[in-house]
N, C-alpha and C positions, 0 to 999 in steps of 0.2 A: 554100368559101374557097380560094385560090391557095397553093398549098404556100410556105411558110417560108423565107425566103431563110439561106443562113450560109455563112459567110468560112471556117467551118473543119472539112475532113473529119475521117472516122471516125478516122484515125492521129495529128492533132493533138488532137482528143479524149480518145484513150487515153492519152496523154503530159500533158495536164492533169488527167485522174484521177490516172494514177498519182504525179504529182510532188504534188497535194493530198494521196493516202493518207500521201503520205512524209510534210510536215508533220504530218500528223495524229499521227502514230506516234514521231518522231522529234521536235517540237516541242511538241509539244498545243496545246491553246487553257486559256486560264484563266478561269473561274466563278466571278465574285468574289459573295462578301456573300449567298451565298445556300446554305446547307449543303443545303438537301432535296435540290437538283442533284446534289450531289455523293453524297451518300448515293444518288441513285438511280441514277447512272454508275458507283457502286462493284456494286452489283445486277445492273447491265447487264456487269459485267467490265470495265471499263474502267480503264484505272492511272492513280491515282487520287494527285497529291503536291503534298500542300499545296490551292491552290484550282488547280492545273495540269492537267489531265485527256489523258493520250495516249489516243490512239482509232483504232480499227479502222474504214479507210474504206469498205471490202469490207460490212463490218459494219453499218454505217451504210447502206449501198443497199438492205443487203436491210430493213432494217426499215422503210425509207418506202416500198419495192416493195410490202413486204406489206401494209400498209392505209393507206397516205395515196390518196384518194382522185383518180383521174385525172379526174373529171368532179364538179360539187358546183352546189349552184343556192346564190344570194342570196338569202335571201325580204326582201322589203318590206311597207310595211302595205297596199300594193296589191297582190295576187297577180299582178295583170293586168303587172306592172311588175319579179317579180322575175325576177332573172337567172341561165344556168346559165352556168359557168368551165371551159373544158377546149378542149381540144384538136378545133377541128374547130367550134366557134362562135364566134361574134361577139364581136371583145374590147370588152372592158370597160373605158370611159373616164371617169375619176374625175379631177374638179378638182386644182390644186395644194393642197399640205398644207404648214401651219405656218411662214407671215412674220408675223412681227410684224406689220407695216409694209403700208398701201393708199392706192395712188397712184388717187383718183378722177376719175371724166373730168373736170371742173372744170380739174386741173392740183394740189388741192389734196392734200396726202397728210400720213402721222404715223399713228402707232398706232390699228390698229383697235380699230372700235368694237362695240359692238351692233347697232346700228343698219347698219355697215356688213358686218355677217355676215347679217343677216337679208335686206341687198340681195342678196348672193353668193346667200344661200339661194334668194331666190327665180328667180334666173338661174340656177342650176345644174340647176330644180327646170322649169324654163319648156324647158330644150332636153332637144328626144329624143337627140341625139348624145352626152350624159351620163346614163351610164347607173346609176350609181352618186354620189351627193350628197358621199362624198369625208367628210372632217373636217378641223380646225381650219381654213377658208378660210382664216381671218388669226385671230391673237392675239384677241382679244376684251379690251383692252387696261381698257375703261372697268367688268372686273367684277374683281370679286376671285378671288387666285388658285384656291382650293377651291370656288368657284360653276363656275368656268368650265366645266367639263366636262360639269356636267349642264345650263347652259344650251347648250351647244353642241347637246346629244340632244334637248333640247327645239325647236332651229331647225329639226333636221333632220325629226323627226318631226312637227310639225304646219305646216313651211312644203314638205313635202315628204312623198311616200306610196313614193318609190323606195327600194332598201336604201341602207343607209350605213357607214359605218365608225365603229368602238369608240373611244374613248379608252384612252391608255397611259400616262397622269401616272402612277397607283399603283395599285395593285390594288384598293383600297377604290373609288375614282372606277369604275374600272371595272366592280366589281361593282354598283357603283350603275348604269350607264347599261346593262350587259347587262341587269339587273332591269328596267330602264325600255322597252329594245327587247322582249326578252320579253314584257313586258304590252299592248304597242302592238302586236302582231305576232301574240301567238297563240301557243298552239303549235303545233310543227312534225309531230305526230303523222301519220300519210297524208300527206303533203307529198313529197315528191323532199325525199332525202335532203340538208342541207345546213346552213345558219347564216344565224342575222339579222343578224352583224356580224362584219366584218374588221378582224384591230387586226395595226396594223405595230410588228414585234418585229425592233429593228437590234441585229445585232452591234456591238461597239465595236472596228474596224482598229486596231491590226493584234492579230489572234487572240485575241480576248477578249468577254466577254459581262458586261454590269457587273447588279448585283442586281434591279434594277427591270426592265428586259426580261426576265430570268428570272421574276421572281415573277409576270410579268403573260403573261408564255408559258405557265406551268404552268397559272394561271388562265382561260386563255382556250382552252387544254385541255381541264383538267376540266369545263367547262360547254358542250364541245364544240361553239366559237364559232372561228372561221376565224382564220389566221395567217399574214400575210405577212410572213416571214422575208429578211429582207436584209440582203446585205453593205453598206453605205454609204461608199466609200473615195475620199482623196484619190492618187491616182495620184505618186507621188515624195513624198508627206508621209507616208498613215498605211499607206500601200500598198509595191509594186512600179509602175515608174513603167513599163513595158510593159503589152501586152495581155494577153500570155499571162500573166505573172505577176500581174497582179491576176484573172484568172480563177483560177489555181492557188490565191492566196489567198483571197479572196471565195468559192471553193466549197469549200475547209475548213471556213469558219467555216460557214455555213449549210448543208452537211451534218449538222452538231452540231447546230445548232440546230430542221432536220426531223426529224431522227430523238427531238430530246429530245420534238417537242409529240406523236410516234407514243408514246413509252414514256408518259408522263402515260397519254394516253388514245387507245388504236389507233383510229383512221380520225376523225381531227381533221381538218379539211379544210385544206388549207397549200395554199400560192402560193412559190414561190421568187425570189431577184430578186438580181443583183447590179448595184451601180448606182453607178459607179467613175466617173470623169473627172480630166483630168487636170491638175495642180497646178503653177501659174506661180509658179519661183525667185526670178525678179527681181520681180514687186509683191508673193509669197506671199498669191496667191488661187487657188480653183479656177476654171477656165476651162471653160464650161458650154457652150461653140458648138465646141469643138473634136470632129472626125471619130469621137477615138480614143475618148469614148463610147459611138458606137453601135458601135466593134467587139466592145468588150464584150458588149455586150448580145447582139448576133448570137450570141457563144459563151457568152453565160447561156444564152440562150432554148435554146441545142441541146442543153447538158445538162441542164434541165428536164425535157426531152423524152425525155433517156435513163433517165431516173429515174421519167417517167408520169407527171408532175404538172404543176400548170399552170406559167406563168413570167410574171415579172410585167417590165414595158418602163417607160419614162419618156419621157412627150411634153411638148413646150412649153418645156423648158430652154433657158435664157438668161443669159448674164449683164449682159443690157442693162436699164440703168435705168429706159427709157423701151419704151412701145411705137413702134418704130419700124424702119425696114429691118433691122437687125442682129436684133432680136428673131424678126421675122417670118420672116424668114433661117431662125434658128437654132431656133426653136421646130418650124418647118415641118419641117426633116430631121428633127428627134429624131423627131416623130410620125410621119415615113412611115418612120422607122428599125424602128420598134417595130412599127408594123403589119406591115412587110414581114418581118421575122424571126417574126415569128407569135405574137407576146406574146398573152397570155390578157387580163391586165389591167396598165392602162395608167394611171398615175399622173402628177399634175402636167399632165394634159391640157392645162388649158384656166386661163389668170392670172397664171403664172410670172413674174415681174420679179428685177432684180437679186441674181442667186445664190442666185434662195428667200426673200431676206431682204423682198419685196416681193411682195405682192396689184395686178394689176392692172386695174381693173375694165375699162378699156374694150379691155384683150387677152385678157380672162377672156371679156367678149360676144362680141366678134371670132372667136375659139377654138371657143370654145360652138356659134357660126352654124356655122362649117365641118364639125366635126365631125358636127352635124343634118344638115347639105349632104351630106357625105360615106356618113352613113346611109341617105341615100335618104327619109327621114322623108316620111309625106305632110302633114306639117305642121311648121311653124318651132316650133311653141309647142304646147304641152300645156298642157291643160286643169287648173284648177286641183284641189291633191290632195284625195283622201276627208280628209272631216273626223278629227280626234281624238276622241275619247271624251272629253268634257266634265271628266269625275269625276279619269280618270285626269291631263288637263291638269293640272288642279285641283292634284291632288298633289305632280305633276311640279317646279310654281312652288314649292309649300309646300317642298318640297324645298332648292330651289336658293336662295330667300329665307334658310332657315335655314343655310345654306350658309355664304351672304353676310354673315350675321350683320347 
């Protein structure tokens, strides 16, 4: 792989650590609605007022130095398929995550469906260039809200044999759908050490962590299942409307947040990510084609990399409604942005439409191709995945039906 591209040397580096340590110690971040955090940050020595937590940023390096793991595999229920995450392999490109909304090639669009995840699935499942099946394509709008999560682990796993990612509604869904990958999956006993599922744990800009990503970080922890921890900030809204200072802030907050899924449970395999853009005064929207995204990301990926662990990039961002020049514009930089700073893994690949808020199927295929193209695949299409285990389907439904009531 081509060494890493970045906008910012080792001395602007040290002056974004240290201006984060200073937040950290001089501001803190706050842990809302969830005492065991706090109870274990008082453990850890950390000052501890109210749900406010000041922290040692020094402190915090060395404890994801010491066992978050710089290299970790994905397993899937195809061995042949799953993937390792680090530094020095081939990143890892996963679909867009969670629009409501799927604009189909038809022209027609509105609240996803079942029907139209199960399409996703099987495109996401059909290109070697995605190498990772991703979650939520879109909302699943036509099931109910407490089904939705294990029908979603049910698309992935029998429309699809590649790994995937966890759900993050609540810890109960969750323990349901890790129960579910585990059962599909095997255990990882003799394996390369790693996890059957990646769940994204967002801080909430500016410097805070609201109860549910806590309780499902701790969870996803202790069952020592993979955590991509990210900053997700509007640049002049929930942020610093510069680069550097949404870097200073964005890696406060997810230092807290690496170092808490290390104290849960040492050598939890974490992904870092901050994933900022920048925030238009006059319509007040985020603007998803602007440059100052990937400078970001250039000085995430670098402190990723000062810390040993992997870093996570975002490709395909847009905020065009339609697939069309603007899209393809803007999608196409984010993805050679992210490649070329040396992202581990790579989210929103392949679909992105209107701010997130939209699934595009026929920029999801379009994506999809190039991405295979770009892999070198000696095939557009994969064959389709090992079966499911009958018994376990079986239950899977029983599950999700009683769900759905």
């Amino acid at each position: 792989m081509p060494a890493p591209f970045t906008a910012f040397d080792a001395a602007a580096l040290d002056r974004i650590e240290a201006a984060a340590d200073r937040v950290l110690a001089e501001t803190g971040l706050r842990f809302e609605d969830d005492p065991e955090t706090l109870v274990l940050w008082r453990q850890a020595g950390a000052e501890v007022d109210g749900d406010r937590v000041r922290l040692d940023g020094p402190r915090l390096r060395q404890i994801i130095r010491a066992t978050a793991p710089a290299h970790f595999v994905l397993h899937g229920r195809n061995p042949a398929r799953s993937i390792r995450v680090g530094a020095g392999e081939r990143p890892v490109f996963a679909p867009v995550y969670g629009p409501p909304n799927v604009l189909r090639e038809d022209g027609s669009g509105g609240f996803g469906t079942r029907a139209d995840y199960h399409r996703l699935m099987a495109m996401a499942h059909a290109a070697p260039g995605l190498t990772n099946t991703g979650h939520m394509l879109c909302v699943i709008g036509d099931v109910p809200d407490a089904a939705r999560p294990l029908e979603m682990a049910i698309a992935h796993l029998t429309l699809s044999d590649k790994p995937f990612m966890g759900t993050i509604s609540s810890p109960a869904a969750m323990r349901q759908v890790i129960d579910a990958a585990a059962a599909a999956i095997g255990p990882l006993d003799g394996r390369p050490a790693g996890c059957q599922l990646l769940h994204l744990i967002n801080a909430t800009p500016p410097l805070s962590y609201k109860g549910n990503p806590l309780k499902c970080l701790r969870l996803a922890a202790e069952s020592r299942q993979g955590c991509l921890v990210t900053s997700y900030m509007m640049m002049g809204a929930t942020g610093p409307v510069t680069a550097a200072g949404a870097l200073i802030q964005g890696y406060a907050e997810v230092l807290a947040g690496l170092a808490l899924a290390q104290l849960w449970s040492p050598g939890t395999p974490v992904i870092m990510g901050i994933f900022a853009m920048p925030f238009s005064m006059s319509r007040m929207v985020p603007v998803f084609g602007d440059p100052a995204l990937h400078l970001v990301q250039y000085g995430a990926m670098a402190l990723a990399r000062r810390l040993g662990i992997p870093g996570r990039g975002d490709g395909g961002v847009t905020s065009s409604r339609l697939d069309d020049a603007q899209a393809g514009s803007d999608g196409g930089r984010a993805t050679a942005a992210a490649v070329a700073c040396g992202a581990d893994f790579i989210l929103h690949a392949a679909g992105w439409l209107d701010s997130g808020r939209c699934t595009g199927l026929a920029k999801f295929r379009r994506e999809a191709a190039a991405l295979t193209l770009a892999a070198g695949a000696a095939s557009p299409s994969l064959e389709p995945p090992l079966p499911l285990d009958p018994a376990l389907a079986a239950e899977l439904r029983r599950q999700a039906d009683l769900a759905a009531g």
